[in-house]
C-alpha positions as CSV (number, residue, x, y, z in Angstrom):
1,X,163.8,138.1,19.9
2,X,160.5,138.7,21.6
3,X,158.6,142.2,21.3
4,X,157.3,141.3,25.6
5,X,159.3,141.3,28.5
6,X,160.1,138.2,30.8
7,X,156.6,138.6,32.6
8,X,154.0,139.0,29.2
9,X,151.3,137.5,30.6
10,X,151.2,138.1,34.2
11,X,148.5,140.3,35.2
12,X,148.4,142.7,38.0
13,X,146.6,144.8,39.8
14,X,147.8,147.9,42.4
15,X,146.1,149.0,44.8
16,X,148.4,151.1,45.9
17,X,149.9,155.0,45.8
18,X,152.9,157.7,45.8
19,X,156.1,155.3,46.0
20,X,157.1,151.8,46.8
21,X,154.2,150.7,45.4
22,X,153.9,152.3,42.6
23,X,157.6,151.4,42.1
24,X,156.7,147.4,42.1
25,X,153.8,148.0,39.8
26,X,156.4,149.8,37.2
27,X,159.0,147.3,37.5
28,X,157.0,144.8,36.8
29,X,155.1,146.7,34.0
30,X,158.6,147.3,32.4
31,X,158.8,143.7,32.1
32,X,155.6,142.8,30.4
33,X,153.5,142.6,32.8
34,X,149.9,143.6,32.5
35,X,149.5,146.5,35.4
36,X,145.7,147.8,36.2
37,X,146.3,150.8,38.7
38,X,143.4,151.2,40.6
39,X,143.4,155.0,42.0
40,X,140.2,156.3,44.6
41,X,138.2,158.6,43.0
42,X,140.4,161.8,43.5
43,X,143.4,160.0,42.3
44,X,146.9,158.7,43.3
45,X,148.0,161.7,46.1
46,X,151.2,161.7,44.1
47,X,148.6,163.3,41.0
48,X,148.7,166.5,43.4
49,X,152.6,166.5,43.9
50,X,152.8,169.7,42.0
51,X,154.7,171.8,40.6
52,X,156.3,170.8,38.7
53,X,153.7,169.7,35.9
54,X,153.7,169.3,32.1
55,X,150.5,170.4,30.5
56,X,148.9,169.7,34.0
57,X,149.9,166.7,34.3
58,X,152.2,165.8,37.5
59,X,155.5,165.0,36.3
60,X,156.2,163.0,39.7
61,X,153.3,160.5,38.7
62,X,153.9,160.6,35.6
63,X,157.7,159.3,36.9
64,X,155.8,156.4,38.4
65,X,153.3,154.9,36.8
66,X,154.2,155.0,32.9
67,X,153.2,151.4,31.2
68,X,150.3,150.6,33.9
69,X,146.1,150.9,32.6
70,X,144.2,152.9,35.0
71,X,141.2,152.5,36.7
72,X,139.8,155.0,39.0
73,X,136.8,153.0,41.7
74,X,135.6,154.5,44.7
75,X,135.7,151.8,47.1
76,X,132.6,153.7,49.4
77,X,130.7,152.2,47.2
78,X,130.1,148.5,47.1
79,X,129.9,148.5,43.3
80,X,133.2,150.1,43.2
81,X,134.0,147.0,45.7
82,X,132.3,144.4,43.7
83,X,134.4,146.0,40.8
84,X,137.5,145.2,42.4
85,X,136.5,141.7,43.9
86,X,135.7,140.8,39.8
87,X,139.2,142.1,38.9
88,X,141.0,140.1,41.6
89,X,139.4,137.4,41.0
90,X,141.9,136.3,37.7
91,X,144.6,138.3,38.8
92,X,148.2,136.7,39.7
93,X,148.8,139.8,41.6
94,X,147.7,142.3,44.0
95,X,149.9,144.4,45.6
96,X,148.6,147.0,48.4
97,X,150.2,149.7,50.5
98,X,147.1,150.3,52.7
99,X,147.4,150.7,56.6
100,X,146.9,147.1,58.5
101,X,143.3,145.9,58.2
102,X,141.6,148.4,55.2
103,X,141.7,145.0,52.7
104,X,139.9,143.0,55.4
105,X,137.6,145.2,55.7
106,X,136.7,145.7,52.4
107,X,136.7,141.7,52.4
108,X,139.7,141.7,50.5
109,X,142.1,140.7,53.0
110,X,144.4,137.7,52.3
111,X,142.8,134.5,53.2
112,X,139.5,136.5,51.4
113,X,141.3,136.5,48.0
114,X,143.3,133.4,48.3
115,X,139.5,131.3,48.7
116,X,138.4,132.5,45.3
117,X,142.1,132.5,43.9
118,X,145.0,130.5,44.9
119,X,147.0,131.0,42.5
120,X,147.1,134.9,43.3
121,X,150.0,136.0,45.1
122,X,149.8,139.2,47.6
123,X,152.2,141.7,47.7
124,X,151.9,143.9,51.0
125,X,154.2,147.1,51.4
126,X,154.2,148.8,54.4
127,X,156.4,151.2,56.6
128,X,157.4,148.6,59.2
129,X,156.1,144.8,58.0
130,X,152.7,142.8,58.8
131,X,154.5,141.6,62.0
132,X,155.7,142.8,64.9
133,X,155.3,145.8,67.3
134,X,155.1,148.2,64.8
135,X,153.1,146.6,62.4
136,X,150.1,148.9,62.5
137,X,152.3,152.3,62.3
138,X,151.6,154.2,59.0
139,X,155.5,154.6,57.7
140,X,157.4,157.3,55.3
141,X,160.6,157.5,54.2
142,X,161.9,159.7,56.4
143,X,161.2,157.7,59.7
144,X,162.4,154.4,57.6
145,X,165.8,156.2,57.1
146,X,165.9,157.1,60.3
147,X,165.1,154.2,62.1
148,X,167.2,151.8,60.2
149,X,170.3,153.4,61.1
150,X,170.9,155.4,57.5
151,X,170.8,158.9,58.9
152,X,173.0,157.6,61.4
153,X,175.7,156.9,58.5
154,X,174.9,160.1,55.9
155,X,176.1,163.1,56.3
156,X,179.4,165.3,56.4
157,X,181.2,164.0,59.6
158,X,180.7,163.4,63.7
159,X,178.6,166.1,65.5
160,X,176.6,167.4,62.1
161,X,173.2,167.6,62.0
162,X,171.5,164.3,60.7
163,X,170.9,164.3,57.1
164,X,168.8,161.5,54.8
165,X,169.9,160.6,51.5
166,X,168.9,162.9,48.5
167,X,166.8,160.3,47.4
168,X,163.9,158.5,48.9
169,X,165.9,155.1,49.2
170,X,164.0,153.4,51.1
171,X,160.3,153.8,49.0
172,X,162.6,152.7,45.6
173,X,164.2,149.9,47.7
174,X,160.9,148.6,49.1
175,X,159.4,148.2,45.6
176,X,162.1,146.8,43.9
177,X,162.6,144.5,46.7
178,X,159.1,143.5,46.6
179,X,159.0,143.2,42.8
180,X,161.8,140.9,43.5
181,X,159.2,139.0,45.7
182,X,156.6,138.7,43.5
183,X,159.1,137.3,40.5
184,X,160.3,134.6,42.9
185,X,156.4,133.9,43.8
186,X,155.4,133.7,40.5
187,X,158.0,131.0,39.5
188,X,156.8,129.1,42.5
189,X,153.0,129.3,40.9
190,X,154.2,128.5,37.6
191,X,155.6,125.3,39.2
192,X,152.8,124.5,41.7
193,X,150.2,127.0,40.7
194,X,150.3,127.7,44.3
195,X,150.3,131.6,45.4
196,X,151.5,132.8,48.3
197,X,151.6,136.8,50.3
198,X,155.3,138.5,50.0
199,X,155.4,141.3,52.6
200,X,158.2,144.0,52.5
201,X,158.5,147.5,54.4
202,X,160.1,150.3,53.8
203,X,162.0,150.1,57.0
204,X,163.2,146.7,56.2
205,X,164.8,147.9,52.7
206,X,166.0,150.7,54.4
207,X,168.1,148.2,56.8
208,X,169.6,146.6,53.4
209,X,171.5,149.7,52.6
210,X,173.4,149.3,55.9
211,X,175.6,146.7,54.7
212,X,178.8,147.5,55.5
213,X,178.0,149.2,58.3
214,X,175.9,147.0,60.2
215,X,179.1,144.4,59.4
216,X,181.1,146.8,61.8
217,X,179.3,147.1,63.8
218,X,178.3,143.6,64.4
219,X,182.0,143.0,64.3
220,X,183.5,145.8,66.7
221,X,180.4,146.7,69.0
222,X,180.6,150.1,67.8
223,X,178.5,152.4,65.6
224,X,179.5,153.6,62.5
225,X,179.3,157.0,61.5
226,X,179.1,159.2,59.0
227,X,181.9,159.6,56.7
228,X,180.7,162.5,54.4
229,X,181.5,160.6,50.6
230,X,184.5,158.4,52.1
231,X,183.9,154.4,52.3
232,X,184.0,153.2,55.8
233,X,185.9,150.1,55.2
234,X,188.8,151.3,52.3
235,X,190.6,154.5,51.3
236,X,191.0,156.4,49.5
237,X,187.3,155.8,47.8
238,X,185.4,159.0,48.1
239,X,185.0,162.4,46.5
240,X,188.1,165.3,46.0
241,X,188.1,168.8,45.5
242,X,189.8,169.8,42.1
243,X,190.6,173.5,40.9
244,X,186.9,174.1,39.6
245,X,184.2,171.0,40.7
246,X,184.7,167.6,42.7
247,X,185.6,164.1,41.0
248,X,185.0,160.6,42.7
249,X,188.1,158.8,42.7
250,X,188.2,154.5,43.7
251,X,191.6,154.0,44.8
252,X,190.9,151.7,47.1
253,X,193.0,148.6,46.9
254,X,197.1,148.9,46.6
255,X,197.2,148.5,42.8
256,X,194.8,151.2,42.2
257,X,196.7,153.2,45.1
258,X,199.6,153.0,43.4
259,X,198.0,154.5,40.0
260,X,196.4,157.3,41.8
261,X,200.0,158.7,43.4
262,X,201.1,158.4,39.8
263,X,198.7,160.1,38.2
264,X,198.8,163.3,40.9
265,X,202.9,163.0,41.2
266,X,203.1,162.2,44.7
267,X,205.1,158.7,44.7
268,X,206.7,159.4,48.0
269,X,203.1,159.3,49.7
270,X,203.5,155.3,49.5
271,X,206.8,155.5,51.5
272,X,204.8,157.4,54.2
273,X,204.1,155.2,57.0
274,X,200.5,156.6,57.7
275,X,199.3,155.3,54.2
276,X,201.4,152.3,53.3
277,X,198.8,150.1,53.5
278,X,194.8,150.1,53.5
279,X,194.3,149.6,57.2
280,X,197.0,152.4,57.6
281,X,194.8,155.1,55.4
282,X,192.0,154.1,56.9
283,X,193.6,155.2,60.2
284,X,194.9,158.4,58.8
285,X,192.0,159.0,56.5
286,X,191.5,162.8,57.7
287,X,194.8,163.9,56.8
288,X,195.2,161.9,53.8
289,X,192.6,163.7,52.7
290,X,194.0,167.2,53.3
291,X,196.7,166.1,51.4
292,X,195.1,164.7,48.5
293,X,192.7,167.4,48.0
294,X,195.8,169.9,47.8
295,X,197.8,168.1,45.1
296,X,194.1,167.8,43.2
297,X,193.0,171.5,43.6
298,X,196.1,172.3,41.2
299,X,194.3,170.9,37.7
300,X,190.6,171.5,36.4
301,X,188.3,167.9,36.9
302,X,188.8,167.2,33.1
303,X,192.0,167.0,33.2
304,X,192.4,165.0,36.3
305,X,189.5,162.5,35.0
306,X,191.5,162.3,31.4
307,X,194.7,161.3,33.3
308,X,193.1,158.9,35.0
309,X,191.4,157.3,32.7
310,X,194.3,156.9,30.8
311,X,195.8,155.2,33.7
312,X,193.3,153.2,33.9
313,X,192.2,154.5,37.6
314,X,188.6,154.2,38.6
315,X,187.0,158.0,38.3
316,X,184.4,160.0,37.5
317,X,182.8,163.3,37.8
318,X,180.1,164.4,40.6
319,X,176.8,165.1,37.8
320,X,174.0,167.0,38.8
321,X,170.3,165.4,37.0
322,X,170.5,167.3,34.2
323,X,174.1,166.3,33.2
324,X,173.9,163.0,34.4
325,X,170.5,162.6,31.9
326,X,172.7,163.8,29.1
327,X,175.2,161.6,30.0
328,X,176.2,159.4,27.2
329,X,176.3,156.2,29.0
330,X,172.8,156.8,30.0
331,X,171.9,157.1,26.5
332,X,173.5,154.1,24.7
333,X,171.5,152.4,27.7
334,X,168.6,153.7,27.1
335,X,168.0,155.0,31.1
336,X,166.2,158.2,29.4
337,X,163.4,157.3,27.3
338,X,160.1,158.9,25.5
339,X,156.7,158.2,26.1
340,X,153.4,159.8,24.7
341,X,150.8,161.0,26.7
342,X,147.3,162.1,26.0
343,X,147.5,164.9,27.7
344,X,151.6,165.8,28.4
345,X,152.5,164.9,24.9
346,X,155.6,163.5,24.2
347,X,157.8,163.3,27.7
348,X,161.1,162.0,29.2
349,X,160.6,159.0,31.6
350,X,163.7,157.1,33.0
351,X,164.1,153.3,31.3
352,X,164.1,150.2,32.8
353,X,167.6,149.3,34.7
354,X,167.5,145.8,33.8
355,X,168.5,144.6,30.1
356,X,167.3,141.2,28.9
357,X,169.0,139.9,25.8
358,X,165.5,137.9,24.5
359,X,162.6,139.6,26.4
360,X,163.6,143.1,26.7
361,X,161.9,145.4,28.9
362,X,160.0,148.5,27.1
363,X,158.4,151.5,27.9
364,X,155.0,150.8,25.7
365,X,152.9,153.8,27.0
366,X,152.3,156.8,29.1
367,X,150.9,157.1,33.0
368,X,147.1,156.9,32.5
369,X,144.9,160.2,33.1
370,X,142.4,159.6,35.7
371,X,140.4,156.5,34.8
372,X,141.6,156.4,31.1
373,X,141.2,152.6,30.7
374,X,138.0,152.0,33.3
375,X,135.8,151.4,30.6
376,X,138.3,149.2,29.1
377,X,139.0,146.6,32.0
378,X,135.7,146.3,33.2
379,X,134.8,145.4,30.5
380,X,137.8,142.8,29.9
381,X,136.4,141.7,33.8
382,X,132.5,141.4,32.2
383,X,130.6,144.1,32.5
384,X,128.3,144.9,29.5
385,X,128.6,148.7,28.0
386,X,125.5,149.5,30.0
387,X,126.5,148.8,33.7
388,X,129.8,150.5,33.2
389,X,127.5,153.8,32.2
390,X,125.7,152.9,35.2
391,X,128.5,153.0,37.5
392,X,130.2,155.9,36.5
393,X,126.5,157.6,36.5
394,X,126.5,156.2,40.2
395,X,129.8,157.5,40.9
396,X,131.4,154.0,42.1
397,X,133.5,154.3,38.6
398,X,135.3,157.7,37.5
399,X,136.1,157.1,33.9
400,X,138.4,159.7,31.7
């Protein structure tokens, strides 16, 4: 079994900060792949998303870059620029979350790099795509989730306030869609060492999570809505009140139907006309709810969840972080995970989601502190001891 991931030997570098980005740059880091962050001479903006912090450290960069070098270049400078043109110039990939035009201007645009190398490929995320009406709009999360119809779809019910989802879906999505991307690329160049640009948005991965619902309503002409935790297209498959908490209970299909009126007692429900079937639940979800919820409020959640277990009915309970970190299923798989940091010490990051049976994935180090490895890969890139000094004198290098 290899001790490198799938992509060992790829080398990348990021130009890019907070999220989705950052996000591409760790999934691909997980998987061997050599990650130079390249941060402006303040640092990532996610560096000041504080509290909290361990030991000054941001813990939400931290999150986000573990397993990448990092350099820190002030690109005012054109030192700092010819520093950056050197490391492109062997790189298999760039990726960049800058507003439309900055990498043209510096002269590092696509056509620019792709001259010197065309084997790179260029990963661009931004909030709305290179194309289109919106291309030069800045994006956010926020405006993604709301303009792709999610906040449409989350939330308690018809005529509540619109809510996004806890998480910043769209940011994650983006980059994992967009490290996606740049696998796919970098098959074609191993086949035809040509590179290619793979361009994702944030309001395009946002549009992904509307499966089902955009399947509605291409089929019916009609918006979906929110449901609160119900599914839109099967029932009952959503979250019930118990005597002290809330499970999740998938009882979706008729089989698993049948096991769920077992397990609370309530055999006669299936005789009712209003739930016989799926479409016929799905009609009468609201009240099949009421009733649901009344038989489960009579037991604790651990004793429904044992029962159903037992009866081989999909359930689980509602976790909060902590409890889902302790979780363990997310131990035996390794989803929390230690790293040591110069500063921070020994911290919690979350592992890699994928498992590879041959080239595992790894968490091999911490996030860098501000410049850490500057000295390192410039000098991997050529530069003798003495023009590095020179540069950080200068100020068009920050080095740790």
């Amino acid at each position: 079994m290899s001790d490198k991931g799938p992509l060992a030997g790829m080398k990348v570098i990021e130009l890019a900060h907070i999220m989705a980005g950052p996000v591409c740059g760790l999934m691909l880091a997980d998987m061997g792949a050599d990650v130079v962050k390249v941060e402006k001479p303040d640092g990532d903006d996610s560096r000041r998303f504080v509290p909290p912090a361990i030991e000054g450290e941001s813990a939400a960069y931290m999150m986000m870059n573990r397993n990448k070098r990092g350099v820190a270049l002030n690109l005012k400078d054109p030192d700092g620029v010819e520093a950056l043109h050197r490391l492109l110039k062997d790189a298999d990939v760039v990726i960049e979350n800058y507003r439309m035009g900055t990498m043209e201007r510096l002269g590092l645009g696509y056509e620019d790099l792709r001259a010197i190398n065309p084997r790179l490929i260029y990963c661009e995320i931004s909030g709305f795509g290179r194309t289109g009406p919106y291309a030069e709009r800045g994006g956010f999360d926020l405006i993604a989730q709301g303009m792709s119809g999610l906040m449409s779809i989350t939330g308690e019910g018809p005529g509540r306030p619109p809510v996004k989802t806890g998480a910043p879906v769209s940011d994650i999505t983006a980059g994992i869609l967009a490290a996606m991307g740049v696998s796919a690329a970098y098959a074609r160049v191993l086949q035809t060492g040509e590179g290619q640009k793979v361009d994702t948005s944030l309001f395009e991965a946002a549009i992904t999570q509307t499966y089902w619902q955009s399947a509605i309503a291409f089929a019916t002409g009609v918006a979906p809505g929110p449901m609160g935790s119900a599914h839109p297209l099967n029932g009952p498959y959503q979250a019930f009140e118990t005597a002290d908490g809330w499970i999740n209970v998938g009882a979706a299909n008729q089989r698993n139907w049948l096991r769920f009126l077992d397990v609370i007692g309530a055999p006669d429900l299936n005789d009712d006309p209003r739930f016989a079937t799926n479409h016929d639940r799905m009609q009468h979800l609201g009240a099949l709810e009421e009733i649901l919820n009344g038989h489960l409020r009579q037991q604790p959640s651990a004793v429904w969840l044992q029962r159903m277990e037992a009866a081989g009915l999909p359930a689980g309970p509602v976790l909060d972080v902590l409890e889902m970190q302790a979780d363990p299923q997310a131990q035996a798989r390794d989803m929390i995970v230690e790293v040591d940091h110069p500063v921070a010490g020994r911290v919690k990051t979350l592992g890699h989601p994928v498992k590879f049976s041959e080239t595992p994935a790894e968490q091999r180090r911490a996030a860098p502190v501000l410049g850490q490895h500057s000295r390192e890969v410039l000098a991997e890139a050529g530069y003798d001891a003495d023009r590095i000094a020179a540069m950080i004198a200068a100020g068009a290098v920050i080095a740790a």
